[in-house]
PyMOL Python script that loads the backbone (N, CA, C, O; Angstrom):
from pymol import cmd

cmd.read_pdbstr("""\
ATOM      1  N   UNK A   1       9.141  18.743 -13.722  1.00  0.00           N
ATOM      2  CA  UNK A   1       8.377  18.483 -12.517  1.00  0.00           C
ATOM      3  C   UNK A   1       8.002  17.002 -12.487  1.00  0.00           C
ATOM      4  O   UNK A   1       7.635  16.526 -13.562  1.00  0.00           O
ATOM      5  N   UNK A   2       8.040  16.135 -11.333  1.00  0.00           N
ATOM      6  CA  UNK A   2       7.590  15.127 -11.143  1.00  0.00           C
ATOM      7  C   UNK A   2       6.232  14.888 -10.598  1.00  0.00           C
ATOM      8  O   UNK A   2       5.554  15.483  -9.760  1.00  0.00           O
ATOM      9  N   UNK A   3       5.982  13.486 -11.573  1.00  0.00           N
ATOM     10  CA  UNK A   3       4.476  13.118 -11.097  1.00  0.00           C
ATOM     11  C   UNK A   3       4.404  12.263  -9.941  1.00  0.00           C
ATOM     12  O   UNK A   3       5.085  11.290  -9.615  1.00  0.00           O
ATOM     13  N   UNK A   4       3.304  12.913  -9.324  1.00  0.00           N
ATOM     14  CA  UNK A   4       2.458  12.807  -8.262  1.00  0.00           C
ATOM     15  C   UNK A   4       1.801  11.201  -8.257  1.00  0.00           C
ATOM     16  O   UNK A   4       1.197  11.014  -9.314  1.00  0.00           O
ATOM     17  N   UNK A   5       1.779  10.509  -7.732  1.00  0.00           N
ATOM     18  CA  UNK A   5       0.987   8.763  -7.791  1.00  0.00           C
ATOM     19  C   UNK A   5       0.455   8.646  -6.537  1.00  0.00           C
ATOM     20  O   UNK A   5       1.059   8.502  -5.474  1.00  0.00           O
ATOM     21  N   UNK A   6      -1.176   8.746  -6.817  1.00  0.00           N
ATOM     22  CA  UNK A   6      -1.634   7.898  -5.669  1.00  0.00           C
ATOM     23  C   UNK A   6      -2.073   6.681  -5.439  1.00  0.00           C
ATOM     24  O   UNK A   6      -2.783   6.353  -6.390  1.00  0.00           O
ATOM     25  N   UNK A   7      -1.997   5.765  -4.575  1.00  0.00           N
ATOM     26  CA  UNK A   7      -2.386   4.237  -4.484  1.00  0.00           C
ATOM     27  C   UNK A   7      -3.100   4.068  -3.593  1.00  0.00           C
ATOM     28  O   UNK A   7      -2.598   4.767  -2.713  1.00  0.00           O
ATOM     29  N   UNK A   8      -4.220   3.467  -3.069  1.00  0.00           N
ATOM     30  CA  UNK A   8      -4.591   3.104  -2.064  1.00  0.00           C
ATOM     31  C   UNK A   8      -5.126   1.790  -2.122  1.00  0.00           C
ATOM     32  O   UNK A   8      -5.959   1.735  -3.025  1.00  0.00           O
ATOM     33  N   UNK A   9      -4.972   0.589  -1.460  1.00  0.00           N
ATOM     34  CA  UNK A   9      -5.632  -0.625  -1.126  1.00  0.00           C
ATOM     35  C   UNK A   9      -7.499  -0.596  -0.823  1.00  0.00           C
ATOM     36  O   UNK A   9      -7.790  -0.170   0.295  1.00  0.00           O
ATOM     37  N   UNK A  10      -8.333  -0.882  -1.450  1.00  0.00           N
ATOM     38  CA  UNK A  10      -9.573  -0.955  -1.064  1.00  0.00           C
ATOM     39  C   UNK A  10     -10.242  -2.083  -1.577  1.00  0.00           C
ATOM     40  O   UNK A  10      -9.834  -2.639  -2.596  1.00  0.00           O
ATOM     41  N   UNK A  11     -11.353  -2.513  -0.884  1.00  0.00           N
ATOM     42  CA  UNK A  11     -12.128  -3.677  -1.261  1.00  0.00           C
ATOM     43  C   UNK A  11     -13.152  -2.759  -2.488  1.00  0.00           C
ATOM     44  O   UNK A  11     -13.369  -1.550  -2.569  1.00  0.00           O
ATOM     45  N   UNK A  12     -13.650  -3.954  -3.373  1.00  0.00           N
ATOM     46  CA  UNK A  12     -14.332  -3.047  -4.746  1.00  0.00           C
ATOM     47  C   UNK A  12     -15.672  -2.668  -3.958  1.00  0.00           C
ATOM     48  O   UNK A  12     -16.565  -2.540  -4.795  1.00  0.00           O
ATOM     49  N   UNK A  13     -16.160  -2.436  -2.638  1.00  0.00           N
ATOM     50  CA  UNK A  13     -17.090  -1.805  -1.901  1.00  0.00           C
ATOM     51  C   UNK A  13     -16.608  -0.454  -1.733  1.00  0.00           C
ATOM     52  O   UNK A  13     -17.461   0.415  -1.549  1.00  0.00           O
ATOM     53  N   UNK A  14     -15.065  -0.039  -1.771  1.00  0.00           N
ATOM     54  CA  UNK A  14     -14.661   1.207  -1.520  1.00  0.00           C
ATOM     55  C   UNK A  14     -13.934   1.296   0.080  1.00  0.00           C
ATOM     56  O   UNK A  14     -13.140   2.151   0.470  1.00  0.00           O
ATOM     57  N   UNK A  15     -14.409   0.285   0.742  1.00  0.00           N
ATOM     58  CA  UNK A  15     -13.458   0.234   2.126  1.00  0.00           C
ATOM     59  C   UNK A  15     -12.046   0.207   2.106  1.00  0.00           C
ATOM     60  O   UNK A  15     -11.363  -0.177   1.157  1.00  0.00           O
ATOM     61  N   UNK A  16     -11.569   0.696   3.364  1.00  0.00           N
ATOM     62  CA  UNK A  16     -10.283   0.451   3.381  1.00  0.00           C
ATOM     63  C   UNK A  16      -9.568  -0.511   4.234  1.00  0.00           C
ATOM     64  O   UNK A  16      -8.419  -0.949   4.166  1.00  0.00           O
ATOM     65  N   UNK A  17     -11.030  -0.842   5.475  1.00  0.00           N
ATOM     66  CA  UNK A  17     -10.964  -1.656   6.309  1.00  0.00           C
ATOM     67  C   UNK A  17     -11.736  -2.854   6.595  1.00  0.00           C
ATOM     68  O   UNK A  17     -12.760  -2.619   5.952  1.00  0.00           O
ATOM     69  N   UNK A  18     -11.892  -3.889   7.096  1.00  0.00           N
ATOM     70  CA  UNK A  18     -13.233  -4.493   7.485  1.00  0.00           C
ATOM     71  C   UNK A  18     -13.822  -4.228   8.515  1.00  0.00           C
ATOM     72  O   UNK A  18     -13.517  -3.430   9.402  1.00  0.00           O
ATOM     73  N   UNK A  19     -14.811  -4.996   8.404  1.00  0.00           N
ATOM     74  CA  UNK A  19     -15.616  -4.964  10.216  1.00  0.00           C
ATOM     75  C   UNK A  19     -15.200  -4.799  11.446  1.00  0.00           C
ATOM     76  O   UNK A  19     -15.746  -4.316  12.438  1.00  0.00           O
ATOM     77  N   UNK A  20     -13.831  -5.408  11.203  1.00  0.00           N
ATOM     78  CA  UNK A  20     -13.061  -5.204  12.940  1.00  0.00           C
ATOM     79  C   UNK A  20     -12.060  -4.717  13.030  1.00  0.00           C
ATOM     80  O   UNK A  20     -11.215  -4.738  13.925  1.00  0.00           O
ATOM     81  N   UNK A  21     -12.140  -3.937  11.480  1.00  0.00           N
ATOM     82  CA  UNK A  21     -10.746  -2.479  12.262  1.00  0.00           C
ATOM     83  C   UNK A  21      -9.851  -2.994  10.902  1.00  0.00           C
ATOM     84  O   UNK A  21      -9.472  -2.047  10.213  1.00  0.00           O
ATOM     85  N   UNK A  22      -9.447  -4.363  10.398  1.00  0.00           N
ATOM     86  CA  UNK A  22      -8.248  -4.920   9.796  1.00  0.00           C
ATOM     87  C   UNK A  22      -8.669  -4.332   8.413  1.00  0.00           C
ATOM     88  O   UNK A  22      -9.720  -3.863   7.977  1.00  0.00           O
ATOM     89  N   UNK A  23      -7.028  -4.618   7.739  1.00  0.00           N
ATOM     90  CA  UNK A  23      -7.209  -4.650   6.626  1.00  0.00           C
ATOM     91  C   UNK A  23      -6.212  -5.514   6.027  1.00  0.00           C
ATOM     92  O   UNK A  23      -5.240  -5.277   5.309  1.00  0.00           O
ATOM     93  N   UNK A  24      -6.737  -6.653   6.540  1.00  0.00           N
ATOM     94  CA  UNK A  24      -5.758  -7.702   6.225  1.00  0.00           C
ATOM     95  C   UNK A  24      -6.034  -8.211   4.611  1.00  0.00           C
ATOM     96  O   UNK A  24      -5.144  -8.535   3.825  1.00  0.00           O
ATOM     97  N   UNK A  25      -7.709  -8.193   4.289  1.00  0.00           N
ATOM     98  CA  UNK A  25      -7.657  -8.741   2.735  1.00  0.00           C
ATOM     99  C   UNK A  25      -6.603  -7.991   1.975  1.00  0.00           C
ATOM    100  O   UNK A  25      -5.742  -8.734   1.503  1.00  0.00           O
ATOM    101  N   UNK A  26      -6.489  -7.051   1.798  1.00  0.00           N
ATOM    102  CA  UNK A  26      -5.226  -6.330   1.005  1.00  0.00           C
ATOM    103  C   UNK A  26      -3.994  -7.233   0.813  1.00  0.00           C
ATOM    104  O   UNK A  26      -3.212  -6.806  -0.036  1.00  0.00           O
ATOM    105  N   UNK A  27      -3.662  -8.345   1.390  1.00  0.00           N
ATOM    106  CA  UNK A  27      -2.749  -9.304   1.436  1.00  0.00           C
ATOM    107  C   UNK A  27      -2.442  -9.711   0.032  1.00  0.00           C
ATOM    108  O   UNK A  27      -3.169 -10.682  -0.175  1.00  0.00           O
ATOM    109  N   UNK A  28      -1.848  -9.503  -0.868  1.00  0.00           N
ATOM    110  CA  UNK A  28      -1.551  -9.455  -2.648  1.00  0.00           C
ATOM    111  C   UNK A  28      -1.085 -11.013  -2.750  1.00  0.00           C
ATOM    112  O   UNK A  28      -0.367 -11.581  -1.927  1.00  0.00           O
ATOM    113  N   UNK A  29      -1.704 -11.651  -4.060  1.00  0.00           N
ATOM    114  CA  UNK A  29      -1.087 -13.435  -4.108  1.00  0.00           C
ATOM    115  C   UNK A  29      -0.070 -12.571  -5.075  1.00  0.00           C
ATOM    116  O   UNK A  29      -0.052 -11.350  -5.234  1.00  0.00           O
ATOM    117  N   UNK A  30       0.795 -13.603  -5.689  1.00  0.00           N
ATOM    118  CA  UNK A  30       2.341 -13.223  -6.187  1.00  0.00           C
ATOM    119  C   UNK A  30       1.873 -12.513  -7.598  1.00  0.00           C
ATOM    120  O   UNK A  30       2.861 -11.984  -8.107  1.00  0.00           O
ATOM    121  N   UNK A  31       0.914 -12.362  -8.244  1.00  0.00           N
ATOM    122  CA  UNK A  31       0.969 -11.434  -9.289  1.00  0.00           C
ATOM    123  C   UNK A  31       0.624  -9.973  -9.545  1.00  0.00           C
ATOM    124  O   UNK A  31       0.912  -9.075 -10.336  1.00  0.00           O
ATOM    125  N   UNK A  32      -0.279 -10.227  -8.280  1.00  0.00           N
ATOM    126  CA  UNK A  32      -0.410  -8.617  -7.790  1.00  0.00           C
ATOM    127  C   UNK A  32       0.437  -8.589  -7.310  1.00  0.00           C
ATOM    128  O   UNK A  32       0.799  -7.673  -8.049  1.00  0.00           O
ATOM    129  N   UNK A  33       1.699  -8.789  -6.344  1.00  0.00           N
ATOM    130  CA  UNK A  33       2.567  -8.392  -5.849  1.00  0.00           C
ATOM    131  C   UNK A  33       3.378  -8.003  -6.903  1.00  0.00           C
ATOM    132  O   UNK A  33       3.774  -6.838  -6.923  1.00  0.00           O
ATOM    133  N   UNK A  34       3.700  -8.783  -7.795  1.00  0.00           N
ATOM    134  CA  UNK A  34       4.795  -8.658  -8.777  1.00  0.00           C
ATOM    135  C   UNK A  34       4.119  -6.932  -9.563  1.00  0.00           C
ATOM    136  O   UNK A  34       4.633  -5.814  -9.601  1.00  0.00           O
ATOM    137  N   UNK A  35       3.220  -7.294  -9.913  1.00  0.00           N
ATOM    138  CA  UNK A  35       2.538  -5.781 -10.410  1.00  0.00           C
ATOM    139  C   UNK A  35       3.014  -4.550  -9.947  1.00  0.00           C
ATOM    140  O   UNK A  35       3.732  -3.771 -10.573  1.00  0.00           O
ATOM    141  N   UNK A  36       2.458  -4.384  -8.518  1.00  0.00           N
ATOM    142  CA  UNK A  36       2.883  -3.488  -7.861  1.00  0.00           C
ATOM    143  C   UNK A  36       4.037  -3.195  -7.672  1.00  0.00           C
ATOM    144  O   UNK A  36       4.401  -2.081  -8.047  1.00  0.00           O
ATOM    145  N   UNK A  37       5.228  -4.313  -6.871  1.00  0.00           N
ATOM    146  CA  UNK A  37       6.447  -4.077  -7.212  1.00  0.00           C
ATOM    147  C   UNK A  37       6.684  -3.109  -8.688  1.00  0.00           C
ATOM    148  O   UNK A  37       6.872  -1.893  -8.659  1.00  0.00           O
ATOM    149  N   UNK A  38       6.639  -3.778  -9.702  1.00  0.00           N
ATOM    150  CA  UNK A  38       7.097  -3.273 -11.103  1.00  0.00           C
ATOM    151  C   UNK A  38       6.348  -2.107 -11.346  1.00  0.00           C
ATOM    152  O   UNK A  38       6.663  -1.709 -12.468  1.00  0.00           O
ATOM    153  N   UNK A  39       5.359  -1.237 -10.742  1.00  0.00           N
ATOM    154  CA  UNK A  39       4.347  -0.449 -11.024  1.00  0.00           C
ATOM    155  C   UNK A  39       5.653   0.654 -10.193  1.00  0.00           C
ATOM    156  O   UNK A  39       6.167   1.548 -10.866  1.00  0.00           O
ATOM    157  N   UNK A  40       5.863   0.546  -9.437  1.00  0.00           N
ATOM    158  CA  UNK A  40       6.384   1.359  -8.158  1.00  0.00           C
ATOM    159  C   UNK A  40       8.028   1.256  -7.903  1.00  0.00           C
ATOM    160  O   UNK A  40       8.596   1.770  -6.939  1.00  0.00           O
ATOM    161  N   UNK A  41       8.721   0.441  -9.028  1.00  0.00           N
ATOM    162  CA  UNK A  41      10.201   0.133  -8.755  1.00  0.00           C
ATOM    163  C   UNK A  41      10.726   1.414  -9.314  1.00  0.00           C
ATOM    164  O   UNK A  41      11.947   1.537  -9.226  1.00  0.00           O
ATOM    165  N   UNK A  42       9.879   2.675 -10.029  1.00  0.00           N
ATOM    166  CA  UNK A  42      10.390   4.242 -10.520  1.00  0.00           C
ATOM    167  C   UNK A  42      10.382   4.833  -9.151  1.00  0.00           C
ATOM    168  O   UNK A  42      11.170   5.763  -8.981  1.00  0.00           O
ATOM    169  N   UNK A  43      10.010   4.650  -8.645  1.00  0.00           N
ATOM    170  CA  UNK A  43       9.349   5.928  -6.973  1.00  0.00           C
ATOM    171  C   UNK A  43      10.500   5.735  -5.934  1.00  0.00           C
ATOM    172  O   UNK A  43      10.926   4.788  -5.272  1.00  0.00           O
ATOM    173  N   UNK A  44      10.920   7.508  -6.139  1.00  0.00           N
ATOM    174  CA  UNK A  44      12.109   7.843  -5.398  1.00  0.00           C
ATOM    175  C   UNK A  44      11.451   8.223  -3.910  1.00  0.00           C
ATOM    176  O   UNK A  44      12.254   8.492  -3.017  1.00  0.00           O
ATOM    177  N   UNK A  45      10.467   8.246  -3.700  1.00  0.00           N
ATOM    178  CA  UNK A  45       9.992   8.749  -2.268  1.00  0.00           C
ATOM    179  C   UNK A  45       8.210   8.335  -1.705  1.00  0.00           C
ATOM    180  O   UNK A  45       7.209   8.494  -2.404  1.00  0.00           O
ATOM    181  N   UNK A  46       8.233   7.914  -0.604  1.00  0.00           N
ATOM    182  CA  UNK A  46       7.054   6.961  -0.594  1.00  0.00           C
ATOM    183  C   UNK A  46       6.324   8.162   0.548  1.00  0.00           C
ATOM    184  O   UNK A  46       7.126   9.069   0.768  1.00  0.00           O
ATOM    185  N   UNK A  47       5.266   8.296   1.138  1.00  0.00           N
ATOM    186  CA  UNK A  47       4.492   9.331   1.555  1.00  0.00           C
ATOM    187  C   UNK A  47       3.398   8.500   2.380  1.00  0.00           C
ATOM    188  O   UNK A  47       2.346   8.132   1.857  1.00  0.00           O
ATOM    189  N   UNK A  48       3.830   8.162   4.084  1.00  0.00           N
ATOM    190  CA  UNK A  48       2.733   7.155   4.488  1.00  0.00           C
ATOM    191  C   UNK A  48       1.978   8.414   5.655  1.00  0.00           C
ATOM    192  O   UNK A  48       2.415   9.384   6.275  1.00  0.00           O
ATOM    193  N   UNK A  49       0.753   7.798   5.521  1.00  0.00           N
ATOM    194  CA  UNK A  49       0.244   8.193   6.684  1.00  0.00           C
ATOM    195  C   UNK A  49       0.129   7.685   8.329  1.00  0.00           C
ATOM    196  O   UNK A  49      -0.357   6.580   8.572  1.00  0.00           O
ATOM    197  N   UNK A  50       0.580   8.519   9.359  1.00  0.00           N
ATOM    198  CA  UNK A  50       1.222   7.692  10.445  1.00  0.00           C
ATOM    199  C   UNK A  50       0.424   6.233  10.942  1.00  0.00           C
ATOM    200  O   UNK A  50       0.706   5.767  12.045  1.00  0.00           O
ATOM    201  N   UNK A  51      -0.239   5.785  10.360  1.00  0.00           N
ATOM    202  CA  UNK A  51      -0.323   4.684  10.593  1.00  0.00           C
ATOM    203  C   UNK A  51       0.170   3.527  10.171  1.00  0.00           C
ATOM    204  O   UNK A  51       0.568   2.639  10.926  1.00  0.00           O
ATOM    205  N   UNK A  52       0.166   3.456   8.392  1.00  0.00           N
ATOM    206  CA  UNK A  52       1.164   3.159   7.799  1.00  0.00           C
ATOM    207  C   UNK A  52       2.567   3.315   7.705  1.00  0.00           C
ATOM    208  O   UNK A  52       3.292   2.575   7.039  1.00  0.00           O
ATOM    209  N   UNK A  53       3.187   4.901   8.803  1.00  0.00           N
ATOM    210  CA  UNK A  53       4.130   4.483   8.420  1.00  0.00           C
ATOM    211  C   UNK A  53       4.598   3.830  10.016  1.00  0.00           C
ATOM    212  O   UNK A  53       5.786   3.638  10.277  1.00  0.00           O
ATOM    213  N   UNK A  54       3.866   3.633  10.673  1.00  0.00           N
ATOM    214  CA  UNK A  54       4.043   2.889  11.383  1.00  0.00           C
ATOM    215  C   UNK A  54       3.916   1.295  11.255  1.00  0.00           C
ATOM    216  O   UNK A  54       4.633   0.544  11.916  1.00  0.00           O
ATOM    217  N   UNK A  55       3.135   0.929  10.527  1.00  0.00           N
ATOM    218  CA  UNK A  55       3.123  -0.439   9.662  1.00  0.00           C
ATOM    219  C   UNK A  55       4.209  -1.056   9.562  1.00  0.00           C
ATOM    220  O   UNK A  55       4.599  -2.023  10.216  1.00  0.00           O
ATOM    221  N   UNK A  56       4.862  -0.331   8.487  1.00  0.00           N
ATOM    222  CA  UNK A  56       5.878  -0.536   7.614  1.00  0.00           C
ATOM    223  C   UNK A  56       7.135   0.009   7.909  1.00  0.00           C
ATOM    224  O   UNK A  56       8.023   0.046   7.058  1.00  0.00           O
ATOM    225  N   UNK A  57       7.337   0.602   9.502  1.00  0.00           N
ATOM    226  CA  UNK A  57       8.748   1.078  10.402  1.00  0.00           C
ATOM    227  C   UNK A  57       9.149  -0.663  10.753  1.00  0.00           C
ATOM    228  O   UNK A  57      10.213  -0.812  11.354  1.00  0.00           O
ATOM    229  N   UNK A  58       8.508  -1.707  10.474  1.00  0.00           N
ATOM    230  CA  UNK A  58       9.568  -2.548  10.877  1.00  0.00           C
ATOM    231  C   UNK A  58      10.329  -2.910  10.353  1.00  0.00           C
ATOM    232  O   UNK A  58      11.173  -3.641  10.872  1.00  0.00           O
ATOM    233  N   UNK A  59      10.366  -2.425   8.644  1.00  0.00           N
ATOM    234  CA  UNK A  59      11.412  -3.018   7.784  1.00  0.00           C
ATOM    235  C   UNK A  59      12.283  -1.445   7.936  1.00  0.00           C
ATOM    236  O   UNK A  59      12.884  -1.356   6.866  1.00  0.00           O
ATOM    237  N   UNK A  60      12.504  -0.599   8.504  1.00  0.00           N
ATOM    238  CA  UNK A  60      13.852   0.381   8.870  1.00  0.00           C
ATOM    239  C   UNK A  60      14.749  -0.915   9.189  1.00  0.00           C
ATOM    240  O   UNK A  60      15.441  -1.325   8.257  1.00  0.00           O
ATOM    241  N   UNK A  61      14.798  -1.497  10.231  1.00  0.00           N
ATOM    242  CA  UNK A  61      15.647  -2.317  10.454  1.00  0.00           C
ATOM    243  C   UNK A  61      16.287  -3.366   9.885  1.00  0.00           C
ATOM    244  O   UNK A  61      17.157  -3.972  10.511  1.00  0.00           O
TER     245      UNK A  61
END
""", "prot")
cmd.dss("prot")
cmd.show_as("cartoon", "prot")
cmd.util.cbc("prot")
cmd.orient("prot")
């Protein structure tokens, strides 16, 4: 059986958003990126919620 991984982006307040809806701080400088990449380069199947996966429908193309 395969394991289950959850991730979510939050400020260390526990938000997911700011004041005006964004959640732009989540924006990773290159070592958190690199992290994550390498954290997540095992994961055969990604699981968004329609907002996210609306986010992230622009890289289908």
């Amino acid at each position: 059986m395969g394991k289950l991984i959850y991730a979510a982006h939050t400020s260390v307040d526990g938000y997911t958003k700011d004041g005006s809806g964004s959640f732009d701080f989540t924006a990773p400088d290159e070592e958190v990126h690199e992290f994550v990449n390498t954290s997540l380069n095992r994961v055969g199947t990604f699981l968004f919620g329609r907002r996210m996966y609306e986010t992230m429908s622009v890289w289908e193309t």
